[in-house]
C-alpha positions in Angstrom: 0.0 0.0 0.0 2.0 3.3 -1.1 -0.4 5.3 0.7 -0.6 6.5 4.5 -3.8 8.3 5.6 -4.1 7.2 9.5 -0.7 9.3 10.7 -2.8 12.1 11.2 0.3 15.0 12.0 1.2 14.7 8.9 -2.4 14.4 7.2 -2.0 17.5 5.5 1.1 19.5 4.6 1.0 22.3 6.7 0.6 20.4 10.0 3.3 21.5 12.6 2.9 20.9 16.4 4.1 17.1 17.7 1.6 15.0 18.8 2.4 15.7 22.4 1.3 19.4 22.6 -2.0 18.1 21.7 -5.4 18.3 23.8 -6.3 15.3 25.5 -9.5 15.6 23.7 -7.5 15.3 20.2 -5.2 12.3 21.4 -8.8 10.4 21.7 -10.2 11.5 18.7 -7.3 9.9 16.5 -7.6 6.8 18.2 -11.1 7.2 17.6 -10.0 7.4 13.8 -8.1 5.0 14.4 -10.5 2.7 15.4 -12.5 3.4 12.5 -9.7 3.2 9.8 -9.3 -0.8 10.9 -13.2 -1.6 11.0 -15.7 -2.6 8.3 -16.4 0.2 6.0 -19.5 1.6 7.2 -19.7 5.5 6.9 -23.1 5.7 8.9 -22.0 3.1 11.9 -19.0 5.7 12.3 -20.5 9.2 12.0 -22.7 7.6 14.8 -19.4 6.6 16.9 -18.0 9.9 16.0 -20.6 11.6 17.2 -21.0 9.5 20.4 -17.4 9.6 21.6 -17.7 13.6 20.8 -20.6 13.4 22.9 -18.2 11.6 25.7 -15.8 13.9 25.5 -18.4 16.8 25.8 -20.2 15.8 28.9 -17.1 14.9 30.9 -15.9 18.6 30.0 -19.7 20.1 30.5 -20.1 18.6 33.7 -17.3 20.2 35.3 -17.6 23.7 33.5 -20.5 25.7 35.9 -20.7 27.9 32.3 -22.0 24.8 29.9 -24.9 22.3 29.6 -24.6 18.8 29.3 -26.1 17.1 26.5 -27.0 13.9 27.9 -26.4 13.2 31.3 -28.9 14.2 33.6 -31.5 15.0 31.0 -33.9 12.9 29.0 -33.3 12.1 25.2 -35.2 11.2 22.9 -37.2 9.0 25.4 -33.8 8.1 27.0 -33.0 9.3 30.8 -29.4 9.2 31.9 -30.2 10.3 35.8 -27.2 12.7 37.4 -27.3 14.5 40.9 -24.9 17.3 41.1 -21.7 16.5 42.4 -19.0 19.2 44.5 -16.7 20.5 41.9 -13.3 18.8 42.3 -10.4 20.9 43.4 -8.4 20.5 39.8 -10.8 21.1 37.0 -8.6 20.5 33.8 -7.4 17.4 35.6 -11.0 16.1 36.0 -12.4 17.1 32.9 -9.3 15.1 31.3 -9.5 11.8 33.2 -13.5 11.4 32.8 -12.8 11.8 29.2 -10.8 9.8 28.9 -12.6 6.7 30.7 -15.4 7.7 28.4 -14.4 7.2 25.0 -12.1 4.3 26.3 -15.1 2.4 27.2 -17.1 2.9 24.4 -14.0 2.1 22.1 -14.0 -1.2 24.3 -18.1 -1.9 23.6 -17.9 0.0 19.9 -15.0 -2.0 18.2 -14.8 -5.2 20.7 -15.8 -7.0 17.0 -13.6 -5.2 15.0 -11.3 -6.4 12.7 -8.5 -4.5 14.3 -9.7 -4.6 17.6 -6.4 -6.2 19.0 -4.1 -3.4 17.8 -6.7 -0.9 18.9 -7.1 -2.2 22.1 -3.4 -2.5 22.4 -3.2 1.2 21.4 -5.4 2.5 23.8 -4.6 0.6 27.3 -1.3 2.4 26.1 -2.0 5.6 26.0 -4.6 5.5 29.5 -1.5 4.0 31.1 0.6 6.9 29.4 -2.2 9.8 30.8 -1.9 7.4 34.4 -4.7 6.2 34.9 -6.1 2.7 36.0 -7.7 1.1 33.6 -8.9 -1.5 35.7 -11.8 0.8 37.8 -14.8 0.0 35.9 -17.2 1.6 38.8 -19.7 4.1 37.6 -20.4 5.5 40.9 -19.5 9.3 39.6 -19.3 10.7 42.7 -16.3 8.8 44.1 -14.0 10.7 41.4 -13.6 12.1 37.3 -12.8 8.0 36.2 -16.0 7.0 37.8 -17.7 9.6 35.8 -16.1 9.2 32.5 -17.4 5.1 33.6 -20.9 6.4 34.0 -21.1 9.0 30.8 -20.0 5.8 28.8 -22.2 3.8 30.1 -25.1 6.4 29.6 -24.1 6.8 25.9 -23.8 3.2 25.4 -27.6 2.7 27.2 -28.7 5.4 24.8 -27.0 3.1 21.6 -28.8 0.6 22.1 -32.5 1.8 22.0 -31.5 4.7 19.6 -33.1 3.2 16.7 -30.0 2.3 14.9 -30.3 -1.5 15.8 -26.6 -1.9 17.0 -27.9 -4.9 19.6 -28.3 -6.8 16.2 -25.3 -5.9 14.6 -27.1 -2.9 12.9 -28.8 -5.6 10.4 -31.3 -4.3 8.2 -35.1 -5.1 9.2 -37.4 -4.8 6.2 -35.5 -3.4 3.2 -34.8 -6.0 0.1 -33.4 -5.3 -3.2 -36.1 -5.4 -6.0 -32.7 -7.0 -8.6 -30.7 -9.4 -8.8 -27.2 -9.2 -8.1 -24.5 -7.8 -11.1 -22.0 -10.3 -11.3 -19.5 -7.4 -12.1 -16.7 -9.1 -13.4 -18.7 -10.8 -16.3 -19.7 -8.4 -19.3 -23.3 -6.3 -19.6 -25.8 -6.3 -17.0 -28.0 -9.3 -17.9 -29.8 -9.7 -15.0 -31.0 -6.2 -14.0 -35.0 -5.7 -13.7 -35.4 -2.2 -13.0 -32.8 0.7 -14.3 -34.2 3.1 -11.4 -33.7 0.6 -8.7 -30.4 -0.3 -6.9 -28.5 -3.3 -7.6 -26.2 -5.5 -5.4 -22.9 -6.2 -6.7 -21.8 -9.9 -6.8 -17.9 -10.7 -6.3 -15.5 -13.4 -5.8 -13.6 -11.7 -3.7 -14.8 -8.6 -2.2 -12.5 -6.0 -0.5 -14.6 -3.3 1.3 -13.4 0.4 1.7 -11.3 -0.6 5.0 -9.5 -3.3 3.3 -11.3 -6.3 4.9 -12.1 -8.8 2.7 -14.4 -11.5 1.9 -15.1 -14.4 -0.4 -18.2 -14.7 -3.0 -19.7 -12.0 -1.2 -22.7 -9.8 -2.8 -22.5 -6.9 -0.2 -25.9 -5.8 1.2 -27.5 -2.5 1.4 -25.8 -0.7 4.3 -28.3 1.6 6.3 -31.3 1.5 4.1 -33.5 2.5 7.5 -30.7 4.9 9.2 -33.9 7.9 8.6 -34.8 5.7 12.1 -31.8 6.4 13.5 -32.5 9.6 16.5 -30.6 12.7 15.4 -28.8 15.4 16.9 -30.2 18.6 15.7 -33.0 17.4 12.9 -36.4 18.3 13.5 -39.9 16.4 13.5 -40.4 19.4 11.2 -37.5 18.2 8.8 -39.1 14.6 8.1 -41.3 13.0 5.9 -42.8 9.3 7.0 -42.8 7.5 3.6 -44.4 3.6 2.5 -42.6 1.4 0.5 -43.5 -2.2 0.4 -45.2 -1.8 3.5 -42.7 -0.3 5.5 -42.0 2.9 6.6 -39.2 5.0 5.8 -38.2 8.3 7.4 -36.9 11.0 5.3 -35.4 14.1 7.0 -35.1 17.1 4.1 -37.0 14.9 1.4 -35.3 16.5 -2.0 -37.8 14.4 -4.6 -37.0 11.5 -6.5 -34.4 12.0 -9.2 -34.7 11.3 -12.6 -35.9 8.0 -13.5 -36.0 6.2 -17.3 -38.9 5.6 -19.1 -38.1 2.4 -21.0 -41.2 3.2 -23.6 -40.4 6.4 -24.4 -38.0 9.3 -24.6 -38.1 12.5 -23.4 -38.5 14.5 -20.1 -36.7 13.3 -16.9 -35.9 10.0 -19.3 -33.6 11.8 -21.2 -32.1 13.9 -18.0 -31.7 10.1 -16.7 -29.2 9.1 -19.6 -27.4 12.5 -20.0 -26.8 12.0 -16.1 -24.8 8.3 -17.2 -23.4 9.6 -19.8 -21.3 12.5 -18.2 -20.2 9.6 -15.6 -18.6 7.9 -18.6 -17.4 10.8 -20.3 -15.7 12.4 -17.3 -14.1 8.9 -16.5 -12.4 9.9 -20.4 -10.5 12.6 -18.9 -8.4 10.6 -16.6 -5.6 10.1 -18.7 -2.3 11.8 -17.3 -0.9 11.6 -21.3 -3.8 13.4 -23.1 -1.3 16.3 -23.4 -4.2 18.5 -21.4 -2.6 21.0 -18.8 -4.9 22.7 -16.1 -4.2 25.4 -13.6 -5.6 23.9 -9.9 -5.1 26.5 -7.5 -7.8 28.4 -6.2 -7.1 30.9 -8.5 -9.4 28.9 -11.3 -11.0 26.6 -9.1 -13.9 26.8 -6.0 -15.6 29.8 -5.1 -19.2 28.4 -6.1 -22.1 30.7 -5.0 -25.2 29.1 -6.7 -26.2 25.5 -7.4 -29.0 24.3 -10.0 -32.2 24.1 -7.8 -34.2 21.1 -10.1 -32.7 18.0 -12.5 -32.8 20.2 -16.2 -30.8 23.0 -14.8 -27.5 20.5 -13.4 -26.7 20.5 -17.5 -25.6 24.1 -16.6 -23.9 23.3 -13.8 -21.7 20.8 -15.2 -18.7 20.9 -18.4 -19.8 17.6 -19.8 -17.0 17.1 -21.5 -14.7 19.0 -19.8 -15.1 18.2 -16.5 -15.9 20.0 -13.0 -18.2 23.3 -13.1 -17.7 27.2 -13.8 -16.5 28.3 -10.3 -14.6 31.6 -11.4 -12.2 30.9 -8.6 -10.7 33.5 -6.3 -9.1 36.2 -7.2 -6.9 37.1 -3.8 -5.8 35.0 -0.8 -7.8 37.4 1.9 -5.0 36.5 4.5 -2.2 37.8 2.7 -3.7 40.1 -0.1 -2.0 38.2 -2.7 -3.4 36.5 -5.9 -3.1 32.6 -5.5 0.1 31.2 -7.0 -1.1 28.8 -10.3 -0.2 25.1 -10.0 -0.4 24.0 -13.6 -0.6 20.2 -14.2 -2.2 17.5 -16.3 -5.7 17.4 -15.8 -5.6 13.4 -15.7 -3.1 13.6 -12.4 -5.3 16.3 -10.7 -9.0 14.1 -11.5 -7.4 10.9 -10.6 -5.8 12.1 -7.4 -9.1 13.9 -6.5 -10.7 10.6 -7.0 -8.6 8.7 -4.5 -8.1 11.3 -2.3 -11.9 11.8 -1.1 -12.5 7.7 -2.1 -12.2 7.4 1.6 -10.7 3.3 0.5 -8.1 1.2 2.3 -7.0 2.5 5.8 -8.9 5.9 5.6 -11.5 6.8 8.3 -14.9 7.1 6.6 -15.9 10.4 5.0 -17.0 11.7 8.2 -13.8 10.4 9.7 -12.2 12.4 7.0 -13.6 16.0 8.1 -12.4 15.7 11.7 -8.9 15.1 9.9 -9.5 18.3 8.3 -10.8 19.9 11.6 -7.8 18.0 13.5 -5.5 19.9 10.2 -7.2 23.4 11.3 -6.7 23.2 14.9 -2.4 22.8 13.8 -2.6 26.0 11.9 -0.6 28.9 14.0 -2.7 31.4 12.0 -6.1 30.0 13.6 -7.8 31.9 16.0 -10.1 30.2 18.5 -13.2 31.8 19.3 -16.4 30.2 18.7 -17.9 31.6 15.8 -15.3 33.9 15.5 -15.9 36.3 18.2 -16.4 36.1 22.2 -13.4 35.0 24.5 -10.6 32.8 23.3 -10.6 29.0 24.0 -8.1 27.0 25.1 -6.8 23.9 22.8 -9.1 21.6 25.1 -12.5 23.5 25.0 -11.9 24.1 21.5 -11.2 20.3 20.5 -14.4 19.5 22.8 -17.0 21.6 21.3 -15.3 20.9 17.8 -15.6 18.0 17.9 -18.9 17.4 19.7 -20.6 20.1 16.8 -19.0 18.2 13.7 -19.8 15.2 15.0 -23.7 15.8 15.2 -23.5 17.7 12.5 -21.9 14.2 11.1 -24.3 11.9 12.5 -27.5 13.7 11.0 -25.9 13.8 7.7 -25.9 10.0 7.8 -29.6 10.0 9.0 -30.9 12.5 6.1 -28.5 11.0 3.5 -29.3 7.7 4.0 -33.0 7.7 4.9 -33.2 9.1 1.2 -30.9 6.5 0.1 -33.0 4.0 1.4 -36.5 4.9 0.1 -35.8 6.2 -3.1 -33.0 3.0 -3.7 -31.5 4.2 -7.1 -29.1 2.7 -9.7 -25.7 3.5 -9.3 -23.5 4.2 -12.9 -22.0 0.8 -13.2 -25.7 -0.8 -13.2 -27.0 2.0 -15.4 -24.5 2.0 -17.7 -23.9 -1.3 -18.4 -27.9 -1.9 -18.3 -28.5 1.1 -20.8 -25.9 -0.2 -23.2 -27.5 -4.1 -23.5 -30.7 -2.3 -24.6 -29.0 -0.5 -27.3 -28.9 3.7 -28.8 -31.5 6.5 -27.8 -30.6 8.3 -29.9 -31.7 7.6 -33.6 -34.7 5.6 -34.3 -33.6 4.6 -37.9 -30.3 3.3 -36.9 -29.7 -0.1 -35.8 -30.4 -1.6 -32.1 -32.4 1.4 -30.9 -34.1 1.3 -27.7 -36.0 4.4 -25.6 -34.3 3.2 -22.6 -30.6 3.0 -24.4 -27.6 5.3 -23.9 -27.5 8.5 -26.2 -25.1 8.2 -29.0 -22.5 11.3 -28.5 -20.1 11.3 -31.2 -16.5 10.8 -30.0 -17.6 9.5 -26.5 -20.8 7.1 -27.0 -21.0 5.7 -30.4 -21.8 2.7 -32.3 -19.2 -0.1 -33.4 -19.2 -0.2 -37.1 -17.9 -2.8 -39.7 -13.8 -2.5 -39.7 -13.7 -1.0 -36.1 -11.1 -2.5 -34.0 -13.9 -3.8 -31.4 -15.9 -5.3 -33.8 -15.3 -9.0 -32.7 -14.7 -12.1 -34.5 -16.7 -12.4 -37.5 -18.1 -8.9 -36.3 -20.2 -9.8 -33.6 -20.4 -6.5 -32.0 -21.5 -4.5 -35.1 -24.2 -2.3 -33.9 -23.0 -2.5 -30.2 -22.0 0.5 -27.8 -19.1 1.8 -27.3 -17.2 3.8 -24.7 -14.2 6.2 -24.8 -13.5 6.4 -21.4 -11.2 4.7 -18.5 -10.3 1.6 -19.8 -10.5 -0.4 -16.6 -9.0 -3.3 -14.3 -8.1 -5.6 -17.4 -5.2 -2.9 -18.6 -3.6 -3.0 -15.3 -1.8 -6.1 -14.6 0.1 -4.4 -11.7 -1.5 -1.2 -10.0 2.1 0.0 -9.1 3.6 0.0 -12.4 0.3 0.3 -15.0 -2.3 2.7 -16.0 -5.3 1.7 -17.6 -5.3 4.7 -19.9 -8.5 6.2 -21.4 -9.4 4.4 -25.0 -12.3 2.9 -26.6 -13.7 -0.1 -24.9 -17.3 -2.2 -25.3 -19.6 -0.2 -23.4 -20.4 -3.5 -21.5 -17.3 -3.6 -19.9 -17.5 -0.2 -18.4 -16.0 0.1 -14.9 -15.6 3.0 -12.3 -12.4 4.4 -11.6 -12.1 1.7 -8.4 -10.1 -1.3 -7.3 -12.3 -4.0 -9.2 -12.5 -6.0 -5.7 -14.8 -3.0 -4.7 -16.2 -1.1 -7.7 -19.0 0.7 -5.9 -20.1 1.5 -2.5 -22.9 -1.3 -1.1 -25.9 1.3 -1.1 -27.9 3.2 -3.0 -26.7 6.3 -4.7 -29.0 9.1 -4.0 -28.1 10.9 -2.7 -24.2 11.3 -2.3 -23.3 10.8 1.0 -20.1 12.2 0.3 -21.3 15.1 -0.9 -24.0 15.5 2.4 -21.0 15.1 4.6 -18.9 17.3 3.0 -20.9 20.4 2.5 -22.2 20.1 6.6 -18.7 19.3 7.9 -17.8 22.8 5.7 -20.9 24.6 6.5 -20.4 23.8 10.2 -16.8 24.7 10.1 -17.3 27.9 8.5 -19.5 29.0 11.2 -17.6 27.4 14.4 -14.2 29.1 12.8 -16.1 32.2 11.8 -14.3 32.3 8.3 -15.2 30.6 5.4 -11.5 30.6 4.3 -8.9 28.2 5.8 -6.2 29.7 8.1 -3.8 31.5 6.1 -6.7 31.2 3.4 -5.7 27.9 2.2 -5.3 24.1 3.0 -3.2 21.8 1.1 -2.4 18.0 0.9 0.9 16.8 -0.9 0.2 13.6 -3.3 4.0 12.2 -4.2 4.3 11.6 -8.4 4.5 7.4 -8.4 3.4 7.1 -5.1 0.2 8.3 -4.4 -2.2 7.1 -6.0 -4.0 3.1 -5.6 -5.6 2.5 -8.4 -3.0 2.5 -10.7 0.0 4.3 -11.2 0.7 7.9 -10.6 0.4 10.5 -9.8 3.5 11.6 -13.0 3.9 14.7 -11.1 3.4 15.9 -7.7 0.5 17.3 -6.7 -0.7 19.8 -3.9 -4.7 19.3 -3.8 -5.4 22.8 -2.4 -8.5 24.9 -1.0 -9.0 28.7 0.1 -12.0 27.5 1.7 -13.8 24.7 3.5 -16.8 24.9 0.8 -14.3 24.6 -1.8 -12.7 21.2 0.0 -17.0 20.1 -0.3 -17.1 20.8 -4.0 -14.0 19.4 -5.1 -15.0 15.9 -3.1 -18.8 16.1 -4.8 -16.8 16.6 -8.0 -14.4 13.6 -7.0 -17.6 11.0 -6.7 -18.4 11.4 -10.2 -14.8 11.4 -11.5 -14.8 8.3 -9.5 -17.9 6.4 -11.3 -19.5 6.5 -8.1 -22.4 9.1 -8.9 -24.0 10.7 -11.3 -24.4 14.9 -11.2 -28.4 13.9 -10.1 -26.7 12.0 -6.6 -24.6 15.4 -6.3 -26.7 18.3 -5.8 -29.3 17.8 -3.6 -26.7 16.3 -1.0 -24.8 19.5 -1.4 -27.7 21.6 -0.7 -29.2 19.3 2.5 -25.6 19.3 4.2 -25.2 23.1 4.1 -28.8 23.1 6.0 -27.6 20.4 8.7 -24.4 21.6 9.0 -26.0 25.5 10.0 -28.7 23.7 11.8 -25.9 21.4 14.1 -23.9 24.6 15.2 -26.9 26.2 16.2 -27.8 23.1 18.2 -24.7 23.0 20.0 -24.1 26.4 20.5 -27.0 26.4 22.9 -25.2 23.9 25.2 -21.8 25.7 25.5 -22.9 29.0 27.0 -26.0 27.4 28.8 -26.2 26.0 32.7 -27.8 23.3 33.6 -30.4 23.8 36.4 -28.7 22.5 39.7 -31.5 20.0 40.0 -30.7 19.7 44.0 -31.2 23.5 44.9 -33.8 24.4 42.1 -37.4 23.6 41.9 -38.0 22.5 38.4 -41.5 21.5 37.1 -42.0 19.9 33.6 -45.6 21.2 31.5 -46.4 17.8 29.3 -47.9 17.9 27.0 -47.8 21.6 26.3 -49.2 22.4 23.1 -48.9 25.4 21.2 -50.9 28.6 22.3 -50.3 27.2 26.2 -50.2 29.1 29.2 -50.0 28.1 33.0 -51.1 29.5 35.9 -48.3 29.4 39.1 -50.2 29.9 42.5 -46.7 30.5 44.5 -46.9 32.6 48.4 -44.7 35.2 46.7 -45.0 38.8 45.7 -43.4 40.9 43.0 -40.8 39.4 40.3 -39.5 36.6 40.1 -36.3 35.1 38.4 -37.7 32.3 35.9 -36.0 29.8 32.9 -38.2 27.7 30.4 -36.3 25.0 29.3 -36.9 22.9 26.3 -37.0 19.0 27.7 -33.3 18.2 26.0 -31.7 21.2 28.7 -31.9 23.5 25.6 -33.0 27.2 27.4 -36.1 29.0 25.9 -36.4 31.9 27.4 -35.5 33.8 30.8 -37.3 36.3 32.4 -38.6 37.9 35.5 -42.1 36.9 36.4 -44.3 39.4 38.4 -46.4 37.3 40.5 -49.7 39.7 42.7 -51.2 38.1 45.5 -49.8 34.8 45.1 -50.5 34.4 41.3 -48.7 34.3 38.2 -49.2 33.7 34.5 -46.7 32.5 31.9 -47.7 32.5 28.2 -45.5 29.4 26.9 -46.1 30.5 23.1 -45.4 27.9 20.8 -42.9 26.0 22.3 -42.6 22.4 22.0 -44.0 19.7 23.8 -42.0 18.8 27.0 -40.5 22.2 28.1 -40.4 22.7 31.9 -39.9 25.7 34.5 -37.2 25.9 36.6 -38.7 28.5 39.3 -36.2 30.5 42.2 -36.2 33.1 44.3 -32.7 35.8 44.7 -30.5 34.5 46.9 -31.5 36.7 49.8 -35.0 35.2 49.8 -35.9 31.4 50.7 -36.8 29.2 48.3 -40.6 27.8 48.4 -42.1 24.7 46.7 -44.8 25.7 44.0 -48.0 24.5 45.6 -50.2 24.1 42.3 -49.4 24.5 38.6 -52.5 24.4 36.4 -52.4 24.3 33.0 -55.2 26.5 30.8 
């Protein structure tokens, strides 16, 4: 393997401070990647581990921090109660706030991974570095108020508690419950796609030997659908409001931010969303033609000419705008200074087949890498190096210090992560659409679109583009023996896993092959991800992990208004050889890093432009939406729930008041919380002659009062609440 993606330090080229000088909170988050880079490949299972140690490490900070809110322990979760009494703060803060952290995400590494395929070096790894912090890995009590470890042991066991009735079905290895594929597996290493029943529909792939984006492998395996029900799955900051409940064979599917099917093909007719269908496939296999380092085509990559997008197409037709079908990537006009520095962006001009392969593979997220939500907190983890980054939450208010500012990093991204799963694949799962390799393949046994009077024509075939999708002729070098695939499709475009008889010596090149034989630009013991493919998860994670770091930084830009990564010419790259030169992948800012990985998916063969947008445009939502969310916990106290009286209003429906019959006169200091510990709303209420009445509004079901007199005045029980 000539490539190294799990030494995180030296992730990215910029990267300076050793490994020492970082936050506890950051030494746990890489073995948290670590964790995931040696698992099975699934991206939703880990943006829910993310998320859950982030959660750990939160809580274990919150709970010691009199200015912050916990998120789970000692509230109620979506149905879930992890029960807390208020403990005396300890006498060293940073020290407690460090050890229950750690004994946190220890033990749900422990539970998490105790199946894992690298679970022995993992383990190994970890009892290291709690023996290197000093701590006794051995106490397993959860009674939090002998000490920090017995509270990290509790917050873990909470979370873990919470896991298992979260919806996700992680008792049962995460199995799905109800969904079935409507075809038959493609045996992908055989020509065409014989056995496909419907080109809208997803199909698994069947191999002899299947190796899955971690590198574990397994024999005559037809992958199943990962996470068709994760729309189940309880989120972080996504709203009742934000779902749709959806029937499909009898079952329900949740959809959180529903885009609308994508285009589907007709196979009777042509025309409408039909024809957006094949153009769709058809810029897949074209943009796989421009991944030859030796077409003699040189491109400048810097964020002088690339990034900068402002608009995206908002329905199917207008994505042929969007896209240069056959020159690859968009119209972003780039940026014309580097805001840090006041200087135009230095050009970086190489072949365009070194810059789309090495996009590919870098946000492939294959062999050894940490997931696509794994890969952002790499890029967060890259950020937090930077000596030109300035930490204040959103940009502003007091500075953080490294560990405050890895903790509520990390605990933001990772919901943010988490609900991108949920929406991404809840869609995923109920609309179930083809990916290119299915569609291709099945398009091009039913013949040409395009021309009714030529031979082998079919409304459901691929549209004959001259010079990229055409038909084999008499005397054409694929015409067969005794010319039995006149009249058949053909494809210039990657040539595929049959050119390369070594990966670190070949390259497959870009030439005319039998459509039928079309591949993806993947290892051909993979070839597609094992799920549906709208809508790109890649492209959902991407765009919330930059929309959520824009915000959290408070500037879209990178520090020093760019990021870079270093690929090595002849070392970098998996698939086959290359890159010829070296290339520096570079961003001025985090929503440029999104596009170029959307871009990279359909370089890639993975997904067409349909798959692309709509993820885009639901991860910069839930990536906004997850800041806001966690924002309200950082600044926001928890009620002492010893020294408080606190009083819940269930249900409380909209347009609710209640009336407070309390033996106190004048104004009193009042908080409405929302059930999760969010705060509503604070004010003094002016109770006369004993009474009071609060007009809750419209908020939500489930808030409740937390009522208290100054400290110079007793406190008093309320004797009655009564709703109106």
């Amino acid at each position: 393997m000539k490539r190294i993606v799990t030494l995180l330090p030296a992730f990215f080229l910029l990267a300076t401070l050793a490994q020492a000088q970082h936050s506890v909170a950051r030494r746990w988050n890489e073995k948290v990647l670590r964790a995931i880079s040696t698992d099975l490949a699934r991206p939703t299972v880990h943006a829910r581990n993310l998320f859950h140690t982030s959660l750990a490490m939160y809580d274990a900070w919150a709970v010691y921090n009199p200015a912050a809110s916990t998120y789970l322990l000692g509230k109620t979760v979506h149905g879930f109660t992890c029960s807390y009494h208020q403990v005396p703060a300890p006498a060293d803060i940073r020290a407690a706030q460090e050890e229950a952290m750690s004994f946190a995400v220890y033990r749900i590494l422990q539970h998490r991974f105790q199946g894992s395929p690298g679970k022995n070096l993992l383990f190994q790894e970890i009892d290291a570095l709690m023996d290197e912090l000093g701590y006794n890995r051995n106490n397993r009590s959860v009674n939090y108020k002998c000490s920090p470890a017995e509270m990290g042991n509790y917050i873990a066991q909470c979370i873990i508690e919470y896991g298992l009735q979260d919806g996700a079905n992680e008792a049962n290895g995460y199995a799905n419950q109800y969904y079935k594929p409507v075809n038959p597996p493609l045996l992908v290493a055989a020509p065409g796609n014989p056995a496909i029943l419907d080109l809208n529909r997803w199909q698994p792939l069947q191999f002899t030997q299947f190796v899955d984006q971690s590198g574990n492998t397994s024999l005559n395996a037809v992958p199943a659908f990962l996470s068709p029900e994760w729309g189940n799955v309880a989120p972080f900051s996504l709203q009742p409001a934000d779902a749709v409940i959806r029937q499909r064979d009898g079952h329900d599917y949740r959809l959180y931010h529903d885009p609308g099917p994508p285009a589907l093909l007709d196979t009777s007719a042509t025309g409408g969303l039909s024809d957006e269908y094949k153009w769709n496939f058809a810029l897949v296999s074209i943009w796989a033609a421009l991944l030859d380092p030796k077409d003699g085509v040189l491109i400048d990559i810097s964020p002088a000419s690339i990034g900068n997008n402002t608009n995206y197409p908002t329905d199917i037709p207008g994505l042929r705008d969007f896209y240069n079908l056959f020159e690859g990537g968009d119209d972003s006009p780039g940026h014309l200074l580097n805001p840090k520095t006041g200087l135009p962006y230095a050009p970086q001009i190489v072949p365009r087949g070194d810059y789309t392969r090495v996009l590919a593979e870098f946000w492939a997220d294959g062999p050894s890498s940490e997931t696509p939500p794994g890969h952002w907190f790499t890029i967060l983890n890259y950020v937090n190096d930077q000596p030109d980054l300035v930490r204040r939450v959103r940009g502003s208010g007091p500075l953080c210090d490294p560990l405050e500012w890895d903790v509520k990093g990390y605990f933001a991204l990772g919901g943010a992560m988490h609900d991108a799963a949920i929406s991404a694949w809840g869609i995923k799962g109920y609309y179930d659409s083809v990916r290119p390799v299915s569609a291709i393949r099945g398009m091009a046994a039913r013949g040409q679109s395009s021309e009714p009077a030529k031979p082998r024509y079919h409304p459901a075939g691929l549209p004959l583009i001259p010079g990229y999708i055409e038909q084999i002729e008499a005397g054409d070098p694929l015409e067969g023996p005794a010319g039995m695939n006149i009249g058949q499709i053909k494809l210039k475009t990657w040539q595929g896993p049959a050119f390369i008889s070594n990966p670190k010596n070949d390259v497959a090149g870009v030439g005319w092959i039998l459509a039928s034989n079309w591949w993806p630009y993947q290892r051909p013991t993979f070839v597609t991800p094992p799920f549906a493919g709208y809508i790109s998860g890649h492209s959902t994670y991407s765009r919330a992990a930059a929309e959520l770091l824009t915000a959290f930084t408070g500037d879209p830009y990178f520090p020093g208004g760019m990021g870079q990564f270093f690929c090595k010419q002849n070392e970098y790259l998996v698939f086959e050889d290359g890159p010829s030169v070296d290339i520096t992948l570079q961003w001025a800012t985090y929503r440029d890093a999104s596009d170029q990985c959307s871009l990279s998916r359909i370089y890639g063969g993975i997904h067409p432009p349909m798959d692309d947008i709509p993820g885009r445009l639901i991860g910069r939502t839930i990536g906004q939406q997850a800041l806001d969310v966690a924002e309200q916990y950082f600044n926001t106290p928890a009620p002492p729930p010893d020294s408080i009286t606190a009083f819940q209003i269930f249900p409380n429906p909209t347009d609710c008041a209640v009336q407070i019959e309390l033996p106190f006169e004048g104004a009193m200091p009042l908080l409405v919380y929302h059930a999760d510990g969010r705060l509503a709303m604070s004010l003094d209420l002016p109770f006369v002659d004993g009474m009071a009445v609060l007009d809750l509004g419209s908020l939500a079901a489930g808030v409740y009062l937390v009522i208290g007199l100054d400290e110079r005045q007793e406190r008093r029980f309320v004797e009655r609440i009564i709703r109106y």
